[in-house]
C-alpha positions in Angstrom: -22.5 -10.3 24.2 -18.4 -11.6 23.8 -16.1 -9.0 24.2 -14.0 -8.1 20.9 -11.0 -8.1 23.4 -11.6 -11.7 24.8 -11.8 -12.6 21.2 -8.1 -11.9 20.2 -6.4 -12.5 23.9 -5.5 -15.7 23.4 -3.6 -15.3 20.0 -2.1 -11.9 21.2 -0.6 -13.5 24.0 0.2 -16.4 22.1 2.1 -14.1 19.9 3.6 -12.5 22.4 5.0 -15.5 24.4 6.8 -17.0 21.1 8.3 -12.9 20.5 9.7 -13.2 23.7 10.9 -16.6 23.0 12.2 -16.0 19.7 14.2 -12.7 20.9 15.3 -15.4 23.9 16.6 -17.6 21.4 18.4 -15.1 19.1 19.9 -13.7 22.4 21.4 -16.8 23.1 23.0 -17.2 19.7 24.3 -14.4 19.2 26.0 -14.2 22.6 27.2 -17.7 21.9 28.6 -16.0 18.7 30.5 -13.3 19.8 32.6 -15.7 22.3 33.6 -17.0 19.4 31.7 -20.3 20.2 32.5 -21.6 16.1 29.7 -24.0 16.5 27.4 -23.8 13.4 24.2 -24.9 15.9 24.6 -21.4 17.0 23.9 -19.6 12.9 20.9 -22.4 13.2 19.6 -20.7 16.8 19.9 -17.4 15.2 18.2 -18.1 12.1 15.4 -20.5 13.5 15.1 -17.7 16.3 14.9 -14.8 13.7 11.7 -16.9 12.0 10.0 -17.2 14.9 9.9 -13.8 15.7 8.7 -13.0 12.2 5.5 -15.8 12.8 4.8 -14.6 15.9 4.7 -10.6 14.4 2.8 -11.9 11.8 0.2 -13.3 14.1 -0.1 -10.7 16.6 -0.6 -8.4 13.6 -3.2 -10.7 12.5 -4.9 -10.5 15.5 -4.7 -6.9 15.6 -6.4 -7.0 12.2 -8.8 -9.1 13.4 -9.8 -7.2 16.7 -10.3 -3.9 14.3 -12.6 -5.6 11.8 -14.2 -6.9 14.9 -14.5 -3.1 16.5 -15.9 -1.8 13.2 -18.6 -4.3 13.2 -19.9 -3.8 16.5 -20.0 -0.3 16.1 
């Protein structure tokens, strides 16, 4: 029988990797902000930083969702 966790590691950690990346990149920008930097690729970082974070939570929630209609089912 699969395991219901092996099922959702892959996107989980998926998700995780572009959170991590996403808070990376806002990081960045907004450092890069408060210098001062008056470069308008940094509001483009934040921003395109910000929605990948937001995908990411969405798909790690999905997973989440997934993995609990999985548990139910198997019960």
């Amino acid at each position: 029988m699969i395991s219901t966790s092996s099922l959702s590691r892959p996107a989980m950690g998926a998700a995780r990797a572009g959170l991590q990346q996403g808070l990376s990149q806002v990081a960045r920008a907004a450092q890069s902000i408060a210098k001062g930097e008056n470069n308008p690729r940094n509001a483009t970082d934040l921003i395109e930083g910000q929605r990948t974070m937001e995908v990411n939570a969405r798909v790690l929630q999905k997973a989440d969702e997934k993995l609990g209609t999985l548990l139910n089912v198997s019960v």
